[in-house]
Backbone as numpy.savetxt, mean C-alpha at the origin, in Angstrom:
# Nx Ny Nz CAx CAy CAz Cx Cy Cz
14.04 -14.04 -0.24 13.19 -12.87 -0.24 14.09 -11.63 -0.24
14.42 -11.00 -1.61 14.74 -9.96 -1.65 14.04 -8.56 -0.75
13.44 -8.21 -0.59 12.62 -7.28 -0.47 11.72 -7.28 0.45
11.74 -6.78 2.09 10.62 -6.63 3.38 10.09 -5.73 3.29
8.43 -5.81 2.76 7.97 -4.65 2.99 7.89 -3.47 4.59
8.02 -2.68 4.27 7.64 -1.71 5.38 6.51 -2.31 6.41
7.02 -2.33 7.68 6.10 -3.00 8.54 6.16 -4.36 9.17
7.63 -4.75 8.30 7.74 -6.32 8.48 9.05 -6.45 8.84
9.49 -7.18 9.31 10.86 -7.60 9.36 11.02 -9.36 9.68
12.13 -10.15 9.14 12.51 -10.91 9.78 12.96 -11.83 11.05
12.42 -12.72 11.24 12.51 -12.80 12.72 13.03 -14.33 12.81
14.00 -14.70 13.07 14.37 -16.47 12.96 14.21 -16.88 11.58
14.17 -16.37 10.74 13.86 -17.39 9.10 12.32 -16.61 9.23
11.29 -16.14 9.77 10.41 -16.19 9.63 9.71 -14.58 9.40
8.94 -14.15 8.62 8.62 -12.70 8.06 7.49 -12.24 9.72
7.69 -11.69 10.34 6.90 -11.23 11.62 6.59 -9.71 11.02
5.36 -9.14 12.01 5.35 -7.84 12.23 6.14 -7.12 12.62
6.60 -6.03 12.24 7.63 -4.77 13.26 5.85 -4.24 13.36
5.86 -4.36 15.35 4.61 -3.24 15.76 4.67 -1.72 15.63
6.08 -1.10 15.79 6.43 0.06 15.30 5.78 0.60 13.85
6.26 -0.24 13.16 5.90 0.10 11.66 4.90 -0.23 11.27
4.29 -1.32 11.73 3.24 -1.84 11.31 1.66 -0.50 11.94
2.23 -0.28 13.47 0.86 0.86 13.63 1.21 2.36 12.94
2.89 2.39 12.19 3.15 3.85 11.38 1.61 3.36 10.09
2.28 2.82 9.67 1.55 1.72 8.43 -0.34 2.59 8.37
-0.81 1.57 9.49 -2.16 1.54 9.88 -2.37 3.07 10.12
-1.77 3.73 10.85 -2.17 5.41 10.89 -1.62 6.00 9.10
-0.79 5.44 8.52 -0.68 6.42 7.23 -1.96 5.96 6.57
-2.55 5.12 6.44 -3.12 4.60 5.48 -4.88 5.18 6.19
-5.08 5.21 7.61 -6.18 5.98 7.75 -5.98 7.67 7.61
-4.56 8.51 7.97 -4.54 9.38 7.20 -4.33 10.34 5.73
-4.52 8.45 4.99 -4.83 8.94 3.55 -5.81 8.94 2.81
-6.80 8.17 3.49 -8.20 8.01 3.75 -9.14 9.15 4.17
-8.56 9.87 4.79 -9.13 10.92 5.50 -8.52 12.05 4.67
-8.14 11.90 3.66 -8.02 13.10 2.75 -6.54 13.38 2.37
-5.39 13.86 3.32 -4.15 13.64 2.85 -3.67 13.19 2.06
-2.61 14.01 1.63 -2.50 13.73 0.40 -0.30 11.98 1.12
-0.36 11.88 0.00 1.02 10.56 0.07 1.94 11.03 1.10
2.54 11.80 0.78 3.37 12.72 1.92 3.32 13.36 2.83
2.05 14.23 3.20 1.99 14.21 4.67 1.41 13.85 4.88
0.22 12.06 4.73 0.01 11.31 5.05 1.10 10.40 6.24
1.96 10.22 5.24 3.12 9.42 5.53 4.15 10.10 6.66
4.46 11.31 6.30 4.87 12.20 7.76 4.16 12.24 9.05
2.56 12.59 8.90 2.07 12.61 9.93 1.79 11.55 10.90
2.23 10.17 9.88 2.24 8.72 10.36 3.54 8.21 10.93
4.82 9.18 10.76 6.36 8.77 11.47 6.62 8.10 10.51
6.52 7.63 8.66 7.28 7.09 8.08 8.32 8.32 7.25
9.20 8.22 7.01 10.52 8.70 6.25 10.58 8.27 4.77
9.79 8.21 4.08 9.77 7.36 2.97 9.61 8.53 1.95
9.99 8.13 0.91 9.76 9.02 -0.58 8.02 8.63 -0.85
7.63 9.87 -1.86 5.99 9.91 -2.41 6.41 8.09 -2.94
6.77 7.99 -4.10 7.08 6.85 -4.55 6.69 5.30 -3.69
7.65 5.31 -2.42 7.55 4.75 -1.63 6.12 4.64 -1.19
5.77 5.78 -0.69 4.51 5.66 0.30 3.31 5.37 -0.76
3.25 5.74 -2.30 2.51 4.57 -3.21 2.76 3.56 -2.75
3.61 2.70 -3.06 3.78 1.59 -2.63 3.20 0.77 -1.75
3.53 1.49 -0.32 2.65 1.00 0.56 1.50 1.00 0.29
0.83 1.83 -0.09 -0.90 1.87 -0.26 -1.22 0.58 -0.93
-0.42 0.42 -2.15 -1.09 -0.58 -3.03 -0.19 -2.08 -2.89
0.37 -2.24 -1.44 0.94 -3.77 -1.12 -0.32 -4.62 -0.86
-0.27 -5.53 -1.32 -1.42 -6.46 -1.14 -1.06 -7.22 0.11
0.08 -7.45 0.21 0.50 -8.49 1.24 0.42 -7.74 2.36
-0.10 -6.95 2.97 -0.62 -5.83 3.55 -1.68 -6.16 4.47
-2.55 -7.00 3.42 -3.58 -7.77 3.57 -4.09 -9.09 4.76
-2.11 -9.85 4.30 -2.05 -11.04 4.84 -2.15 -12.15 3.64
-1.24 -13.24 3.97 -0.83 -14.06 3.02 -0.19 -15.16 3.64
0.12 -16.03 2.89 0.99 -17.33 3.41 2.19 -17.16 3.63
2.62 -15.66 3.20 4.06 -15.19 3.98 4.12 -13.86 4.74
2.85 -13.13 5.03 2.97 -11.87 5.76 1.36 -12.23 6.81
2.02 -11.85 7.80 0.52 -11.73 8.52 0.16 -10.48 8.20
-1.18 -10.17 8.63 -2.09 -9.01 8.14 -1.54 -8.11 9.34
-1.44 -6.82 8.31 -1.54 -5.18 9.07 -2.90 -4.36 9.15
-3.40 -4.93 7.87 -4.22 -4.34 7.35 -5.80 -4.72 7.28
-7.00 -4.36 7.46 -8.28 -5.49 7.33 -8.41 -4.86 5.52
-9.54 -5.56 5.01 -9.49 -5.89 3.72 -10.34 -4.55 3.48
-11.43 -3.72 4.13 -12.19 -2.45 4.26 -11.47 -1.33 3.85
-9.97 -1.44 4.92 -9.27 -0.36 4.54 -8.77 -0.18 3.85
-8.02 -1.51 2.92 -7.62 -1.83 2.21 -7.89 -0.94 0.94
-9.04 -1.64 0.73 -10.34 -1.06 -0.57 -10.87 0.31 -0.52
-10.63 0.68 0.42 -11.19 2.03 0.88 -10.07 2.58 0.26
-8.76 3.10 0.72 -7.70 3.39 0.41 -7.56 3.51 -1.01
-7.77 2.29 -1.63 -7.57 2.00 -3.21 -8.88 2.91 -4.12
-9.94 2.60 -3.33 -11.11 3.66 -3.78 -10.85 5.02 -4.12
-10.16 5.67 -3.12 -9.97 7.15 -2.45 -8.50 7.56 -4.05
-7.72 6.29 -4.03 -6.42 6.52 -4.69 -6.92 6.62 -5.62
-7.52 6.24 -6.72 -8.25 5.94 -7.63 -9.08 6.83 -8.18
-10.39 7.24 -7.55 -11.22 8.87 -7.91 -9.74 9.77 -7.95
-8.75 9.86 -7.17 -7.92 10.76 -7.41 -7.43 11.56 -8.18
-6.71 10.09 -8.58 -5.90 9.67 -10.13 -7.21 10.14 -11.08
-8.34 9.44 -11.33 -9.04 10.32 -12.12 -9.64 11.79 -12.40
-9.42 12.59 -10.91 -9.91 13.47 -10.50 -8.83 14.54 -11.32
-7.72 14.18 -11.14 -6.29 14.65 -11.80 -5.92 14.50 -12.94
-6.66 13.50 -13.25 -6.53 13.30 -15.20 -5.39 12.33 -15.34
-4.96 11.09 -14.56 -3.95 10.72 -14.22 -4.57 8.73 -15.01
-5.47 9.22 -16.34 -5.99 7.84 -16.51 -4.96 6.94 -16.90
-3.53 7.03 -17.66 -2.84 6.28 -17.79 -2.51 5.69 -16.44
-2.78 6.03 -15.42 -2.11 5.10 -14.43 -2.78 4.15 -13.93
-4.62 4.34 -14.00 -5.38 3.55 -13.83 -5.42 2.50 -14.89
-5.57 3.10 -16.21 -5.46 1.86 -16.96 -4.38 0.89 -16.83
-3.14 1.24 -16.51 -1.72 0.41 -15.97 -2.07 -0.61 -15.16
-3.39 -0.28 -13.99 -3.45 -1.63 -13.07 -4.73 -1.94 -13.32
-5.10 -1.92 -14.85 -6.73 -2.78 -15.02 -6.79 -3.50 -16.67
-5.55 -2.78 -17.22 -5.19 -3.58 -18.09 -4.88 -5.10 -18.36
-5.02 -5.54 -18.97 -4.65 -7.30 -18.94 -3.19 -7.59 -19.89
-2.84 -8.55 -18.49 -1.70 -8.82 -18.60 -1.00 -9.45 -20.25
0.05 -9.17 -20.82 0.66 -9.55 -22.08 -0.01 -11.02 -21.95
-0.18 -12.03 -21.39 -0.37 -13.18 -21.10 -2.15 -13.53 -21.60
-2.90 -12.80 -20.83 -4.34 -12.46 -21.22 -4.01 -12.10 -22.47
-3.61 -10.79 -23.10 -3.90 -10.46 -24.32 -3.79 -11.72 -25.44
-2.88 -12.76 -25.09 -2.91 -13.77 -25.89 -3.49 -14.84 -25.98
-4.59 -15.10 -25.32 -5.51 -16.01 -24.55 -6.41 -16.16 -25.74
């Protein structure tokens, strides 16, 4: 596993919660919900992260919970979050980015 998302860390071989990060996590993501915008979302939540970054977080699925991350996240806020990101992006005229994650994959197109 290249790559721990924010909120997680290693623990014996095994991917655990960091509670630190994990309740930064849970407060950025209800203060992006609540209107804030990526960055001082993410400030007002104690993460240090680039805009870039704090996309990221929003749209980790494993966030969720999985057969290798326990959940930070319930599946409400989840969707909520993605809702809110979304009118945004359209609100801004930002449709290439929506079409980017509703497009079908090179794989589909050949189906």
């Amino acid at each position: 596993m290249a790559y721990i998302p924010y909120g997680y860390k290693i623990q014996d071989g095994v991917v655990t919660v960091d509670e630190k990060a994990a309740g930064q996590v849970k407060v950025f993501f209800e203060k992006y919900i609540s209107g804030l915008s990526l960055t001082v979302a993410g400030e007002q939540a104690g993460i240090d992260k680039t805009h870039s970054v704090m996309g990221r977080i929003l749209k980790n699925v494993n966030y969720l919970g999985n057969d290798t991350y326990p959940a930070i996240i319930d599946k409400e806020t989840f969707d909520k979050a993605e809702e809110v990101r979304s009118k945004r992006a359209k609100d801004l005229g930002r449709i290439a980015e929506l079409a980017a994650f509703s497009a079908p994959s090179p794989i589909e197109r050949f189906k």
